[in-house]
N, C-alpha and C positions, 0 to 999 in steps of 0.2 A: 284120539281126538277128545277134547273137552267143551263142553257146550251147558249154557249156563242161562235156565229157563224162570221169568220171576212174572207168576200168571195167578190169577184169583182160583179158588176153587171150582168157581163156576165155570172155567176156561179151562181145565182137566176133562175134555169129551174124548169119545171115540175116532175124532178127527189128528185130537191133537196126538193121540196115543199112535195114531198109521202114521201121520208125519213125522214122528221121533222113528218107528221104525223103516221108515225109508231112508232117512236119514243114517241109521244106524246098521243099515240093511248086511255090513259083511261083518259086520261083529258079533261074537260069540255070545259075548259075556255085556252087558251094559248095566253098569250101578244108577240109581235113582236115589237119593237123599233128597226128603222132604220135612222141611221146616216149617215153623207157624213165625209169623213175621208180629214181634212186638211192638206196639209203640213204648219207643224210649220212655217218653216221660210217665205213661204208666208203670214200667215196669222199673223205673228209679223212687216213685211213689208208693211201689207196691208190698212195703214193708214198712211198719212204724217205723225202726232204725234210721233208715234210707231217708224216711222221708224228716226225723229229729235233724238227722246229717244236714240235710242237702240244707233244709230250712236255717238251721245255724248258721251255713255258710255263705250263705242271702244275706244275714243277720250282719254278721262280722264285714259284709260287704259296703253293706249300706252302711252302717258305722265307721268305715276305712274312707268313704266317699265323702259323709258328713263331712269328717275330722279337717278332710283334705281343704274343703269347701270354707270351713268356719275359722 
């Protein structure tokens, strides 16, 4: 079985911890993987590179749009 939990920190209690093992109650073995959830646009901003990148291609965008325009 696969079950797939997206809960704040603050929601990680001693509650939630008995309900995953009732849940999980005749399995031996249960993996947990836990991630930190990024916002996208910080983490596309989160590098000069990324953010020269991204910026230029606003750039060429709004230039492609003008051109179209005028």
């Amino acid at each position: 079985m696969i079950a797939s939990f997206k809960l704040t920190i603050n929601e990680l209690n001693a509650d939630f911890i008995e309900n995953l093992k009732s849940l999980f109650n005749d399995k031996n073995i249960v993996e947990i993987h836990i991630s930190e959830e990024i916002d996208e646009t910080e983490y596309l901003l989160s590098t000069s590179a990324n953010r020269e990148s991204l910026f230029r291609s606003l750039q060429q965008l709004n230039n492609y749009e003008y051109s179209r325009l005028g």
